[in-house]
Biopython code that builds the backbone (N, CA, C, O; Angstrom):
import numpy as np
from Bio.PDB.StructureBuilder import StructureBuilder

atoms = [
    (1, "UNK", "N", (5.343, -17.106, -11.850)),
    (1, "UNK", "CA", (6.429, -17.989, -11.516)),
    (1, "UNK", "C", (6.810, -17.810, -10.044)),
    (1, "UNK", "O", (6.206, -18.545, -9.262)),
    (2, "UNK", "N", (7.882, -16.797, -9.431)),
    (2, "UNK", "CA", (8.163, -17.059, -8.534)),
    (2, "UNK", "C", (7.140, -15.760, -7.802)),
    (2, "UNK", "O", (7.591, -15.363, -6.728)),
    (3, "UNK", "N", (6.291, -15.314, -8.105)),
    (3, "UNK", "CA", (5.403, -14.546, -7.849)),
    (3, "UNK", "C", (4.437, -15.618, -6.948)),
    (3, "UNK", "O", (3.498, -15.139, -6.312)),
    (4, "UNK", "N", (4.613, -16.620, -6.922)),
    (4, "UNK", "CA", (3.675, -17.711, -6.450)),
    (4, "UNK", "C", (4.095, -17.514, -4.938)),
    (4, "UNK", "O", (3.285, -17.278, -4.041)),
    (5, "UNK", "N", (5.395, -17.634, -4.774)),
    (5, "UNK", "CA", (5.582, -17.130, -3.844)),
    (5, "UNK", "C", (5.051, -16.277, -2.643)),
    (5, "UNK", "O", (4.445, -16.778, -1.696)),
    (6, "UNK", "N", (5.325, -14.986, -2.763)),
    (6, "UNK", "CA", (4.652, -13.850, -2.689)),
    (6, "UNK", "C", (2.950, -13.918, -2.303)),
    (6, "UNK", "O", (2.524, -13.380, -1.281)),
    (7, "UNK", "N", (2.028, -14.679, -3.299)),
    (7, "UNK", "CA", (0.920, -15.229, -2.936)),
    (7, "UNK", "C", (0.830, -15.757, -1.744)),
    (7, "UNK", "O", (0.160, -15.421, -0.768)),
    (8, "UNK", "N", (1.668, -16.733, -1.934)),
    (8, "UNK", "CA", (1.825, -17.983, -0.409)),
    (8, "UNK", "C", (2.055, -17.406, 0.894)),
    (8, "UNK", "O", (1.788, -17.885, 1.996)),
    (9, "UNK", "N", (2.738, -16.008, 0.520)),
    (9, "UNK", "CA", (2.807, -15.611, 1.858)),
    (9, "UNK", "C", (1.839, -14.702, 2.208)),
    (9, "UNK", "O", (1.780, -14.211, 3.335)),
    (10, "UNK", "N", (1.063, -14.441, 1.300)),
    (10, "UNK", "CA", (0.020, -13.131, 2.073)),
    (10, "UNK", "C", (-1.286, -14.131, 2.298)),
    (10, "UNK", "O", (-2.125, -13.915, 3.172)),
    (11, "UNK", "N", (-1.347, -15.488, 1.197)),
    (11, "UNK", "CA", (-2.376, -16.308, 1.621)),
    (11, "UNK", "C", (-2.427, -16.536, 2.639)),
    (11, "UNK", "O", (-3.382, -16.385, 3.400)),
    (12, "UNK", "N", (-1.190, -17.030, 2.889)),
    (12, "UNK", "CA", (-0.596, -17.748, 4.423)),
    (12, "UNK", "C", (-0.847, -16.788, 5.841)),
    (12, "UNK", "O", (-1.164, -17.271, 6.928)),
    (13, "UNK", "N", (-0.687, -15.704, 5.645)),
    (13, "UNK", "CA", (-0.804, -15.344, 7.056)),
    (13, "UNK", "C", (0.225, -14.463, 7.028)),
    (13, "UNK", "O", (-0.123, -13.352, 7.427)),
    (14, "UNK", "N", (1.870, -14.578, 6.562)),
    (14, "UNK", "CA", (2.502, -13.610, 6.418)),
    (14, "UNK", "C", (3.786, -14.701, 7.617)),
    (14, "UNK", "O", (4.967, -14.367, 7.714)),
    (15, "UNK", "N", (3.232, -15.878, 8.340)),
    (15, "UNK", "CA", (3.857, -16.229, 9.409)),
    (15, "UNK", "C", (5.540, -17.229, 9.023)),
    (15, "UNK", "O", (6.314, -16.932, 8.113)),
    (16, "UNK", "N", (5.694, -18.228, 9.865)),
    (16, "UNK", "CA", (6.253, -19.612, 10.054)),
    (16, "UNK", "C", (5.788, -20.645, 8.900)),
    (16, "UNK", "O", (6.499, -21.351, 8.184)),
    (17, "UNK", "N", (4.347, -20.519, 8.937)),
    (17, "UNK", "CA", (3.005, -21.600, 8.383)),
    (17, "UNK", "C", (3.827, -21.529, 6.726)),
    (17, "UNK", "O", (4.346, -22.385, 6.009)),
    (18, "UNK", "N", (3.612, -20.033, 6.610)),
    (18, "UNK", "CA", (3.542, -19.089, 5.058)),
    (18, "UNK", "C", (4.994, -19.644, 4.588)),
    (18, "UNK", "O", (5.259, -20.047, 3.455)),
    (19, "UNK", "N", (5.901, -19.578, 5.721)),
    (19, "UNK", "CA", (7.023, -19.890, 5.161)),
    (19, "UNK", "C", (7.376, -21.527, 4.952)),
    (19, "UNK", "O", (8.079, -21.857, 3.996)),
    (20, "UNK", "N", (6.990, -22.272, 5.648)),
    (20, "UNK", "CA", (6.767, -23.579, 5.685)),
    (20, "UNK", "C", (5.736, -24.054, 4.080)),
    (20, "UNK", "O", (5.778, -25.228, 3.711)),
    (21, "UNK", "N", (5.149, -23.337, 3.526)),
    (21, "UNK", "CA", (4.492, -23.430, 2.346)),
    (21, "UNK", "C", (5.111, -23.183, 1.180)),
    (21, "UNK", "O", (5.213, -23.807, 0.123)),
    (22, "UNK", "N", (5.641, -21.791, 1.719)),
    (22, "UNK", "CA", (6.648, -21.813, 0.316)),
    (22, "UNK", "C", (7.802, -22.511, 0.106)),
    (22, "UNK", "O", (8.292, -22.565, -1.022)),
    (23, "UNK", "N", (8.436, -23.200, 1.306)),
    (23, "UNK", "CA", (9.733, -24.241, 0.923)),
    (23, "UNK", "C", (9.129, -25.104, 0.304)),
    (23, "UNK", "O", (9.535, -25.371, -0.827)),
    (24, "UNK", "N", (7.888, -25.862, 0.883)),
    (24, "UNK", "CA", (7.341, -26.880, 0.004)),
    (24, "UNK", "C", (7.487, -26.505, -1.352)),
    (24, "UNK", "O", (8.118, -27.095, -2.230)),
    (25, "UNK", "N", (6.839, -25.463, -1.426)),
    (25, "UNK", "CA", (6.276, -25.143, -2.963)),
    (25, "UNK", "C", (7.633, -24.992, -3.979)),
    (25, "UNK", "O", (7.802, -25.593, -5.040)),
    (26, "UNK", "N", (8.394, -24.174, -3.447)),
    (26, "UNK", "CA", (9.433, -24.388, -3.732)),
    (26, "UNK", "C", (10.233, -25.534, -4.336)),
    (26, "UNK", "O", (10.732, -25.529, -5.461)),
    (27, "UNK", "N", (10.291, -26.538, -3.422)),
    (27, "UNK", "CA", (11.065, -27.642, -3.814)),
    (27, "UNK", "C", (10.248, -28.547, -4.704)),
    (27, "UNK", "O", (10.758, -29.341, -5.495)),
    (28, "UNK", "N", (8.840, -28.369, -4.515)),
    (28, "UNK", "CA", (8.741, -29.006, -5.857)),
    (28, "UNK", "C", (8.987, -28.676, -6.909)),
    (28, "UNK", "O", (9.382, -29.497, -7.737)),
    (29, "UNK", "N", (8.832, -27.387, -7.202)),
    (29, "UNK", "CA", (9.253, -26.847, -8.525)),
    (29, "UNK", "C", (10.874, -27.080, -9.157)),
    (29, "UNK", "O", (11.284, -27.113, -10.317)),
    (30, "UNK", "N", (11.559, -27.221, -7.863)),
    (30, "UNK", "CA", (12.505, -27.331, -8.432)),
    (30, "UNK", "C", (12.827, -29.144, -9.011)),
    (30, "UNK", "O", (13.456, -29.488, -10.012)),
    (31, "UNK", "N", (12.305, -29.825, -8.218)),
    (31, "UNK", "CA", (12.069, -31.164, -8.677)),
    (31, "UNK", "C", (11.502, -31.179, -10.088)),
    (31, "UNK", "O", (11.759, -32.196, -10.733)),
    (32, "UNK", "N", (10.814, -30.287, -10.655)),
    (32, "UNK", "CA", (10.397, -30.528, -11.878)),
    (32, "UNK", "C", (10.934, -30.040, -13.331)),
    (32, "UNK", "O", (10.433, -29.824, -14.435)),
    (33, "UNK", "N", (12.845, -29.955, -12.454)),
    (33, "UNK", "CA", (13.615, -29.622, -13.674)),
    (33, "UNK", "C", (13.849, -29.095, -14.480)),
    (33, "UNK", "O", (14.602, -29.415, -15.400)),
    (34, "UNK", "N", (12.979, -27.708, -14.261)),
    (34, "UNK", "CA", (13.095, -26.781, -15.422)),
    (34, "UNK", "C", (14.138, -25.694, -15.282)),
    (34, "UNK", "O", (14.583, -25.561, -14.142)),
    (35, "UNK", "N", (14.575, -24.958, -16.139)),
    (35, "UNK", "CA", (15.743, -23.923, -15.501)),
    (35, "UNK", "C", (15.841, -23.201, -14.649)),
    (35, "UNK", "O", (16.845, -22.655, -14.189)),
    (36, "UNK", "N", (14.585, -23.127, -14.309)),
    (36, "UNK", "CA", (14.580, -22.602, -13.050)),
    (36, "UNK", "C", (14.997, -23.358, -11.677)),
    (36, "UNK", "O", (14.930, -23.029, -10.493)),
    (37, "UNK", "N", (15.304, -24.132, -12.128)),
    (37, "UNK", "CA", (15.507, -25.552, -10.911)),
    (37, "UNK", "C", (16.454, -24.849, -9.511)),
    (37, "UNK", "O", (16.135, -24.736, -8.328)),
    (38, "UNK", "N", (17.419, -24.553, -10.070)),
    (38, "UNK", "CA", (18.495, -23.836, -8.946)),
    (38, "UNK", "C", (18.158, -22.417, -8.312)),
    (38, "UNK", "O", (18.806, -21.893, -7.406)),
    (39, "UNK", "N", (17.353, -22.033, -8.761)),
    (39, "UNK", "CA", (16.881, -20.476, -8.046)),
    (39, "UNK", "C", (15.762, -21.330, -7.640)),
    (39, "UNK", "O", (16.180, -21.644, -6.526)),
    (40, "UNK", "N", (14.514, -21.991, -7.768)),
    (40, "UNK", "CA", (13.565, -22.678, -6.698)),
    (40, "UNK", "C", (14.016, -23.519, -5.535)),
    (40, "UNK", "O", (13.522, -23.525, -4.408)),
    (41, "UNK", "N", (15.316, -24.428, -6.105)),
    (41, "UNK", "CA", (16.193, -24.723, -4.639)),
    (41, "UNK", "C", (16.424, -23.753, -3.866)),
    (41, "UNK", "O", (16.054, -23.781, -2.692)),
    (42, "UNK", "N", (16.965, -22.905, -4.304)),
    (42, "UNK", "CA", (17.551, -21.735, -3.476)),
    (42, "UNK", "C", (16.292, -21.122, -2.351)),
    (42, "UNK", "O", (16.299, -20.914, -1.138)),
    (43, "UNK", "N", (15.538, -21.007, -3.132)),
    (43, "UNK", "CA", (14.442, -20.252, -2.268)),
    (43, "UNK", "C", (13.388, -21.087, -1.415)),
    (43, "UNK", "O", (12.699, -20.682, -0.479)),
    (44, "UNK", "N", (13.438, -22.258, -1.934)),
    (44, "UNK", "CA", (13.567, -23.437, -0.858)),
    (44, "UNK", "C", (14.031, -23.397, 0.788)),
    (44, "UNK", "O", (13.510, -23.586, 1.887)),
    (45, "UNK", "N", (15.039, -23.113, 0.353)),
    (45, "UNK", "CA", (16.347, -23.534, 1.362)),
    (45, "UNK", "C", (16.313, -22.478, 1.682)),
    (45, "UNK", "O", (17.128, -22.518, 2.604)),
    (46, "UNK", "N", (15.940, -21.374, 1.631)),
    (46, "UNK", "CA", (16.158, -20.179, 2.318)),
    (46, "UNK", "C", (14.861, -19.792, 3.199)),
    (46, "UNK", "O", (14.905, -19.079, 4.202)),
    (47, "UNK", "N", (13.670, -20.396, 2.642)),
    (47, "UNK", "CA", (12.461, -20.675, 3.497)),
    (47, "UNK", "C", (12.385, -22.074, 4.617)),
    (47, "UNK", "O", (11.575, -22.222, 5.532)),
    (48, "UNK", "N", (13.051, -22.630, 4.372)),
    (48, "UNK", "CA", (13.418, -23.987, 5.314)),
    (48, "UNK", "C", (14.091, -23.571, 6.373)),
    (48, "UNK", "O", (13.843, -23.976, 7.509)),
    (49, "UNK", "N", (15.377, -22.378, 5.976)),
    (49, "UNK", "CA", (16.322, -22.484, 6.815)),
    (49, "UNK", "C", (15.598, -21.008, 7.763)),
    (49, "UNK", "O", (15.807, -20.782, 8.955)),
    (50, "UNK", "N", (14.817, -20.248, 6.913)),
    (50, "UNK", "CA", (14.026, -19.200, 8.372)),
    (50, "UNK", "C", (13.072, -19.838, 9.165)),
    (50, "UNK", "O", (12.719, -19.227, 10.173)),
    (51, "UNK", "N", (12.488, -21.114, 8.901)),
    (51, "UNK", "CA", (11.522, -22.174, 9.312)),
    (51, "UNK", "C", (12.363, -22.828, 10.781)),
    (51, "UNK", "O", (12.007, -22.802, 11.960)),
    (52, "UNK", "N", (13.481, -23.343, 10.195)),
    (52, "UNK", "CA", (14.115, -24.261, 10.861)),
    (52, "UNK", "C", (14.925, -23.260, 12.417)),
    (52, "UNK", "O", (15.007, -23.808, 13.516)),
    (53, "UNK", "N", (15.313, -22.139, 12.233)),
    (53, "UNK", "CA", (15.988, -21.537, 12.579)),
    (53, "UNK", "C", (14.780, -20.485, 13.639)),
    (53, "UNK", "O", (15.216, -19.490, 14.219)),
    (54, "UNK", "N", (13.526, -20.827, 13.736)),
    (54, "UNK", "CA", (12.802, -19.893, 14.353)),
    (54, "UNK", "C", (11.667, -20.274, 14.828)),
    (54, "UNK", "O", (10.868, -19.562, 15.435)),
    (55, "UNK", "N", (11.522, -21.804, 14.477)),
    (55, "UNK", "CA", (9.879, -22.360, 14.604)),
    (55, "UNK", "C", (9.796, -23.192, 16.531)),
    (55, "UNK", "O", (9.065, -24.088, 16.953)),
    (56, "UNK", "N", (10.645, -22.558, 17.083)),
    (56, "UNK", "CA", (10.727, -23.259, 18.430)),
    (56, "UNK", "C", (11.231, -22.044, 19.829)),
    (56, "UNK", "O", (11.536, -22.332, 20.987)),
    (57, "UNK", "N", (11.170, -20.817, 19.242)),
    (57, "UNK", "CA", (11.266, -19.915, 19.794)),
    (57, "UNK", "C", (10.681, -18.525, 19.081)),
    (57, "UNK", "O", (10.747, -18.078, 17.936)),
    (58, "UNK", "N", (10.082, -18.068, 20.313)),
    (58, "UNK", "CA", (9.399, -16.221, 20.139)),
    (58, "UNK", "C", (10.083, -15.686, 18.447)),
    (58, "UNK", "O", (11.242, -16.093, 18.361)),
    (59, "UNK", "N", (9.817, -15.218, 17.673)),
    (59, "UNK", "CA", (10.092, -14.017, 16.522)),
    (59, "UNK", "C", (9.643, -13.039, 16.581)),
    (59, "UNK", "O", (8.423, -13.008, 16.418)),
    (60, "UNK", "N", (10.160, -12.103, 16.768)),
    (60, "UNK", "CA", (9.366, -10.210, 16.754)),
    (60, "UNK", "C", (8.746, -10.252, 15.305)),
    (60, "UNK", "O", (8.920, -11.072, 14.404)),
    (61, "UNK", "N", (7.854, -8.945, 15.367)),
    (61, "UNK", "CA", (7.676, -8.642, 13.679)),
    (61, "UNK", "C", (8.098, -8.243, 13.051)),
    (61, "UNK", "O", (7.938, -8.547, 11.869)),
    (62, "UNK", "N", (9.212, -6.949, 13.614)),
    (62, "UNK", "CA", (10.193, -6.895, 12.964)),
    (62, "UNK", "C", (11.368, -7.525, 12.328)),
    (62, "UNK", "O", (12.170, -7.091, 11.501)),
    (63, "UNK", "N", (11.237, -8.899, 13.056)),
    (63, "UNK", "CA", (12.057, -9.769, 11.864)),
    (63, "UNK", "C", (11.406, -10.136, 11.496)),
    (63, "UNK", "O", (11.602, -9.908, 10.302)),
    (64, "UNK", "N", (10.379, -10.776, 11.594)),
    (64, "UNK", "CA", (9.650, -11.797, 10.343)),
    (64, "UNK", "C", (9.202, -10.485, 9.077)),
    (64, "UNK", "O", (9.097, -10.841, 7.904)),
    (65, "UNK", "N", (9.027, -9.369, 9.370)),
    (65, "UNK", "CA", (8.590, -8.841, 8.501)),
    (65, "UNK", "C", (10.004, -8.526, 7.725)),
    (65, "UNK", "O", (10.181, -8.752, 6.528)),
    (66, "UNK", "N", (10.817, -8.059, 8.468)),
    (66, "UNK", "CA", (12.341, -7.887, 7.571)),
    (66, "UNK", "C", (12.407, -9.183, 6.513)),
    (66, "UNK", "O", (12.489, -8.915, 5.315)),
    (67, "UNK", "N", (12.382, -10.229, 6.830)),
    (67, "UNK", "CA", (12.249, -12.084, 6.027)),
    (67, "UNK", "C", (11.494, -11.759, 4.973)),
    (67, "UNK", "O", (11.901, -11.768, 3.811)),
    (68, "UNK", "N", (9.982, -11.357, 5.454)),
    (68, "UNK", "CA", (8.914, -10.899, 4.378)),
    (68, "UNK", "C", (9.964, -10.257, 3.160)),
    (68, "UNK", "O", (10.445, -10.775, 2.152)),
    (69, "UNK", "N", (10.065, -9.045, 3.681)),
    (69, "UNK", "CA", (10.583, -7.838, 2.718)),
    (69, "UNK", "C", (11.936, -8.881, 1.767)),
    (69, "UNK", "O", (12.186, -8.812, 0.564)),
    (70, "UNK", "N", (12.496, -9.636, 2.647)),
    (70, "UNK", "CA", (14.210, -9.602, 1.680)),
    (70, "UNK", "C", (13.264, -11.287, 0.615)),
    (70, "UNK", "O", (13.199, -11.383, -0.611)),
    (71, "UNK", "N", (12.882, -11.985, 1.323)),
    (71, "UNK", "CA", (12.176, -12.933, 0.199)),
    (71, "UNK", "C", (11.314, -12.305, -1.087)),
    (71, "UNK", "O", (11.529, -12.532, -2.278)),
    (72, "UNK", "N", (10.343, -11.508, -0.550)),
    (72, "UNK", "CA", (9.658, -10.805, -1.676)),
    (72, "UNK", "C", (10.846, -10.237, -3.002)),
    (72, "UNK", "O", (10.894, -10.379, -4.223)),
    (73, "UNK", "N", (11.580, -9.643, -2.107)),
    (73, "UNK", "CA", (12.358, -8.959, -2.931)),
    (73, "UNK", "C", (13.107, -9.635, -3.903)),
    (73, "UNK", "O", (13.212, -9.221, -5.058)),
    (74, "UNK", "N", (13.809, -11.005, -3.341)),
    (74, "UNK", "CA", (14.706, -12.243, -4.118)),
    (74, "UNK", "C", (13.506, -12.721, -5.019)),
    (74, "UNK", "O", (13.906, -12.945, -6.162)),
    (75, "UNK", "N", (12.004, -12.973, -4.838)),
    (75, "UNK", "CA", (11.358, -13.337, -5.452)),
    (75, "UNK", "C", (11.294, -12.540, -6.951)),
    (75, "UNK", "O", (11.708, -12.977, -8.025)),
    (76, "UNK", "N", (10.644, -11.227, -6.684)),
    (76, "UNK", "CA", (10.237, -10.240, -7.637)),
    (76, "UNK", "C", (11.804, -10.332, -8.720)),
    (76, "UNK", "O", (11.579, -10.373, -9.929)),
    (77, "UNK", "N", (13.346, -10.362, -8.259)),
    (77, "UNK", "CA", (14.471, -10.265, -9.082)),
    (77, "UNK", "C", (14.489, -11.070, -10.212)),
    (77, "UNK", "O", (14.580, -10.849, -11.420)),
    (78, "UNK", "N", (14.313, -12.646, -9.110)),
    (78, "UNK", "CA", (13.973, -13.833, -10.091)),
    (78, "UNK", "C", (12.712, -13.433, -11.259)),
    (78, "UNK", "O", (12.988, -13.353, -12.456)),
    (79, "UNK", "N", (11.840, -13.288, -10.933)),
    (79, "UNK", "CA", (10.425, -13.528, -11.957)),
    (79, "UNK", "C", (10.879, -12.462, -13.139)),
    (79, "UNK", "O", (10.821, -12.771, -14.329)),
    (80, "UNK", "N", (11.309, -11.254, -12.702)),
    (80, "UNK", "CA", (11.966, -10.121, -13.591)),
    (80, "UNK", "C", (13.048, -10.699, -14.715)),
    (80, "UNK", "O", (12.974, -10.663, -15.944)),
    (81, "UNK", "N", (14.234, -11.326, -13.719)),
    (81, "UNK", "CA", (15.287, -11.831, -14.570)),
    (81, "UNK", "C", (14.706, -12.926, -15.695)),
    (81, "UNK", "O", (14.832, -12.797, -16.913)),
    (82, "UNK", "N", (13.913, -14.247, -14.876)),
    (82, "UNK", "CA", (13.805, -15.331, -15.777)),
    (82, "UNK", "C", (12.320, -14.579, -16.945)),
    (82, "UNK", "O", (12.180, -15.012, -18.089)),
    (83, "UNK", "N", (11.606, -13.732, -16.508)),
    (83, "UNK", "CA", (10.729, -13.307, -17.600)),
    (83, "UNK", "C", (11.377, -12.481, -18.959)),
    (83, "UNK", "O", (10.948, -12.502, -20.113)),
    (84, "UNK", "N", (12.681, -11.673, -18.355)),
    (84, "UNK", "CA", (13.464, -11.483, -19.173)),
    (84, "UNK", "C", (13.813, -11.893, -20.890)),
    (84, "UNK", "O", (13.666, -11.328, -21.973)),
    (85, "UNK", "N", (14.378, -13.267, -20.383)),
    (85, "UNK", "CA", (14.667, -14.589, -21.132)),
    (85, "UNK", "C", (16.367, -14.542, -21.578)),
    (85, "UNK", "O", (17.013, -15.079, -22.478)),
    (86, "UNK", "N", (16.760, -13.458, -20.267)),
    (86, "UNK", "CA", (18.312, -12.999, -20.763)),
    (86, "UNK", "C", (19.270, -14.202, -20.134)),
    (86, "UNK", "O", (18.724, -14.676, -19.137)),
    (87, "UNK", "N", (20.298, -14.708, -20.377)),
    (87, "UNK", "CA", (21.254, -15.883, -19.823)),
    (87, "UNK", "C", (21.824, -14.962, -18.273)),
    (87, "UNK", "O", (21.707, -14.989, -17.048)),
    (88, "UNK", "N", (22.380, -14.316, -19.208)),
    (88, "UNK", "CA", (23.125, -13.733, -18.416)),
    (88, "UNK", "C", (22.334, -12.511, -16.746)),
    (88, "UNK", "O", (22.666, -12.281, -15.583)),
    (89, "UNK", "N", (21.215, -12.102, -17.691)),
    (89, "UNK", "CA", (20.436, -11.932, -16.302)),
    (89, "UNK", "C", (19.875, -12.879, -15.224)),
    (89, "UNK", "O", (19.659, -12.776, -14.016)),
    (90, "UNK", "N", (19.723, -13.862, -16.169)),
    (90, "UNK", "CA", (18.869, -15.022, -15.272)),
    (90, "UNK", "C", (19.775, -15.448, -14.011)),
    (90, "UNK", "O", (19.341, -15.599, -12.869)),
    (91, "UNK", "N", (21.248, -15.632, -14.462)),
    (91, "UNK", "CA", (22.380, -16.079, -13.547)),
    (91, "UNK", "C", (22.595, -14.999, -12.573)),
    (91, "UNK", "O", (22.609, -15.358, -11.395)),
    (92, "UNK", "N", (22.742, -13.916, -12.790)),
    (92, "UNK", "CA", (22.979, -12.711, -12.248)),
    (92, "UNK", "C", (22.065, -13.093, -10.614)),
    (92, "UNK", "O", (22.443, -13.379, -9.478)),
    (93, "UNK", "N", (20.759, -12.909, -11.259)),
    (93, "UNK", "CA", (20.023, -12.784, -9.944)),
    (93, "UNK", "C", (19.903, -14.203, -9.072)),
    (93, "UNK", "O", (19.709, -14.091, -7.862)),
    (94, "UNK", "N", (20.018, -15.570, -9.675)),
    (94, "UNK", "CA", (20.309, -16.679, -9.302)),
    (94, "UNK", "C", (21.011, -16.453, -8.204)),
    (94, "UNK", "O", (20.670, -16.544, -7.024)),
    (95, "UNK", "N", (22.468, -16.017, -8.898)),
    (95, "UNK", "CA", (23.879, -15.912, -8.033)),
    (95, "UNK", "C", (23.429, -14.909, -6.545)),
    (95, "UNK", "O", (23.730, -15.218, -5.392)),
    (96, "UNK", "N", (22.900, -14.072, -6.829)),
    (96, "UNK", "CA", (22.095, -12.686, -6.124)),
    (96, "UNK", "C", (21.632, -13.524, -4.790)),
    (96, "UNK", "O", (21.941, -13.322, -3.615)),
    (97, "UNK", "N", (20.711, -14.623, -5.419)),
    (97, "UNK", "CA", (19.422, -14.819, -4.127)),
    (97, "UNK", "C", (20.973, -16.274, -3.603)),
    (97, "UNK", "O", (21.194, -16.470, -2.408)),
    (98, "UNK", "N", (21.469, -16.747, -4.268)),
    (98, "UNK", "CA", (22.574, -17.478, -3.802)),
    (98, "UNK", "C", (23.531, -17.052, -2.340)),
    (98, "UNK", "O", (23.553, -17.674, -1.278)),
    (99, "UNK", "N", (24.272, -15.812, -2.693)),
    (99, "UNK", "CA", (25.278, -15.108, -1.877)),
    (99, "UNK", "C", (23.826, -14.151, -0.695)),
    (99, "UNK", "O", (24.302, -13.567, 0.278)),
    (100, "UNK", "N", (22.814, -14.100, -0.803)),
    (100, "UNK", "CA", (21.945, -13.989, 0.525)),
    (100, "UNK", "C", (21.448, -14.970, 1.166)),
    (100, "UNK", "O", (21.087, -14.960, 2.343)),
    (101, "UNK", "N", (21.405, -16.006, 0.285)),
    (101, "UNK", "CA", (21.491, -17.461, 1.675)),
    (101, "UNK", "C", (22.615, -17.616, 2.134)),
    (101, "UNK", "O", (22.552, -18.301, 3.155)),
    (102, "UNK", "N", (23.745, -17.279, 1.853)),
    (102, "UNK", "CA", (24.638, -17.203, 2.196)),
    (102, "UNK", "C", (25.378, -16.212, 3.134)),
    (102, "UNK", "O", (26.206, -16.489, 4.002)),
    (103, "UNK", "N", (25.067, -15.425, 2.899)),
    (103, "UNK", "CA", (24.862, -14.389, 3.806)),
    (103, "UNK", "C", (24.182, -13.862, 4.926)),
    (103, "UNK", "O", (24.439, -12.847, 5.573)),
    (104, "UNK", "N", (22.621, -15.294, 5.167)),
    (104, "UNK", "CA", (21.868, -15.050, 6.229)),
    (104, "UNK", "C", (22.481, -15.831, 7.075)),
    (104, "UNK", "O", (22.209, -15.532, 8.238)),
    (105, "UNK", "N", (23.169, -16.676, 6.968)),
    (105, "UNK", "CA", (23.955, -18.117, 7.470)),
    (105, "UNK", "C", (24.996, -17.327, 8.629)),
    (105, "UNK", "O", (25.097, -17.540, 9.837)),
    (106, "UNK", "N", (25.642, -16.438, 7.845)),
    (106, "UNK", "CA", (26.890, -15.641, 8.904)),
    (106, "UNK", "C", (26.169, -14.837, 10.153)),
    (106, "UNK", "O", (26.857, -14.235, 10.978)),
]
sb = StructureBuilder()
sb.init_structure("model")
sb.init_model(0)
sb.init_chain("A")
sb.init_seg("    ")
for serial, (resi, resn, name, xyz) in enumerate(atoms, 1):
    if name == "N":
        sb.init_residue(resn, " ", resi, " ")
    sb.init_atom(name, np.array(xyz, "f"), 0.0, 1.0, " ", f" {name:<3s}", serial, name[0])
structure = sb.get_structure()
């Protein structure tokens, strides 16, 4: 599931490109309405917005790799929570990868 992710980025290169792949990928999934819909927005939009926010000027590797690390990480919560099949976990980590897009914003 959101392990696809994760793929996309080591397929990818690890770069901009990688991240530009997984918003795509992302938003379709979430277009396809399944409960997972609002955590694939999310991670969407959180690959759009490191895309949007970096694709026109220099990035060290130490941030893009910091990006690496905190996406992987929102990824692996999700696939854990929704493999689960718990309500209440599933929201948990939703809310989780929610308040860190939110938090990359400040």
């Amino acid at each position: 599931m959101f392990a696809d992710l994760i793929t996309i980025l080591e397929e990818k290169g690890r770069g901009l490109n990688a991240f530009q792949k997984c918003a795509e990928t992302a938003r379709t999934r979430a277009a396809e309405g399944t409960e997972q819909a609002a955590a694939w927005a999310l991670m969407s939009v959180i690959a759009s917005e490191f895309v949007d926010a970096n694709e026109r000027m220099a990035i060290s590797t130490s941030q893009i790799n910091w990006q690496i690390e905190q996406y992987v990480d929102q990824a692996k919560k999700l696939d854990e929570a929704f493999a689960s099949g718990d309500a209440a976990q599933k929201l948990a980590a939703t809310n989780a990868v929610a308040r860190a897009l939110i938090k990359s914003a400040d």
